[in-house]
N, C-alpha and C positions, 0 to 999 in steps of 0.2 A: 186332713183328709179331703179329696178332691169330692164334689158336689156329686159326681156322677158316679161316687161310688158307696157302696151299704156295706156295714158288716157289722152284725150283733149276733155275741155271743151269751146267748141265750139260757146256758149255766149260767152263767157269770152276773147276769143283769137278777135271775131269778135269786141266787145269793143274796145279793144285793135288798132287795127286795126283801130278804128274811133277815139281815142284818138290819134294817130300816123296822120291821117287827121288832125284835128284840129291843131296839131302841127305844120302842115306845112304850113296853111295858117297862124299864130301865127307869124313865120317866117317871111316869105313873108312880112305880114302885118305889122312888126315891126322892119324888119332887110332891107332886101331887097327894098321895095316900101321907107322909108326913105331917102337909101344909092342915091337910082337915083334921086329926087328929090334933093337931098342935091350938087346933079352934076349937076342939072340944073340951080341952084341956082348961082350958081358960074359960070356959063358962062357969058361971060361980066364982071366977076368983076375983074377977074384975066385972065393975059397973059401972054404967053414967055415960056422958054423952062422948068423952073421950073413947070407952070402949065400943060405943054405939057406932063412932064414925070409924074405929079402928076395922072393926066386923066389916064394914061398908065396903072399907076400900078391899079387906080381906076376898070379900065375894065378887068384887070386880076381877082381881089378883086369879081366883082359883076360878073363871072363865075363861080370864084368857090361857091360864094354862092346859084349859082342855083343850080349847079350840088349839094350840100348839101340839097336841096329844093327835087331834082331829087329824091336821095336815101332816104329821108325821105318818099316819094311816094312810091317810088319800095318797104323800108319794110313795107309799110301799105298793099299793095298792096297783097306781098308777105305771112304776117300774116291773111288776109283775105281768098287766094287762100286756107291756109294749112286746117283751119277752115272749110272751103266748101268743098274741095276734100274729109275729113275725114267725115266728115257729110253723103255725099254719099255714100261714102264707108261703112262705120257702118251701112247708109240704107238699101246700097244691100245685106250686111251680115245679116242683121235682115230677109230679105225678103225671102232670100234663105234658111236660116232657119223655116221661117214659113210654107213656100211652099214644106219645105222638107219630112213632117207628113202626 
C-alpha cells in the first residue's frame, strides 16, 4: 500500500479486536484457571524444599502468564481504540465536508 494512502475497515479491525477477547478468555480458561488448580491440587501431597522451589518457580510461571493474558488485552483493546478513533475521524471529515457547500 502506497504511504499516501489509509484504508481501515473498521468492522473488520473491530472483529478482530473481539476475536483477540475471546482469545484471552481461551487462555485464561485453558492455560491459566488449570495451571492454579493443578497447584492446589498438590498441596498436601508434596513437601520439602523440592516442592518449595517447585511452587517458586510455579508463581513465576503463573505471572508471566498473566502478564501474556494482560497484553492479549491491551492488543484487543489497542485494535478496537484505532477502529473507533478512525471511525470518528472519517465522521468528522464526512461532516465538514458536507457542511462545507
Amino acid at each position: 500500500m502506497a504511504a499516501d494512502k489509509l484504508k481501515i475497515m473498521v468492522d473488520k479491525m473491530k472483529d478482530k479486536s473481539n476475536k483477540f477477547n475471546k482469545l484471552r478468555r481461551k487462555y485464561i480458561e485453558e492455560i491459566i484457571i488449570p495451571l492454579s488448580d493443578f497447584k492446589k491440587e498438590m498441596d498436601g501431597i508434596w513437601t520439602g524444599e523440592a516442592c518449595e522451589a517447585f511452587e517458586e518457580r510455579m508463581k513465576k510461571h503463573s505471572n508471566d502468564l498473566e502478564k501474556i493474558a494482560e497484553i492479549i488485552d491491551e492488543v484487543s483493546m489497542n485494535i478496537k481504540n484505532v477502529a473507533e478513533d478512525f471511525d470518528g475521524v472519517d465522521n468528522k471529515i464526512a461532516n465538514k465536508i458536507k457542511n462545507s457547500f
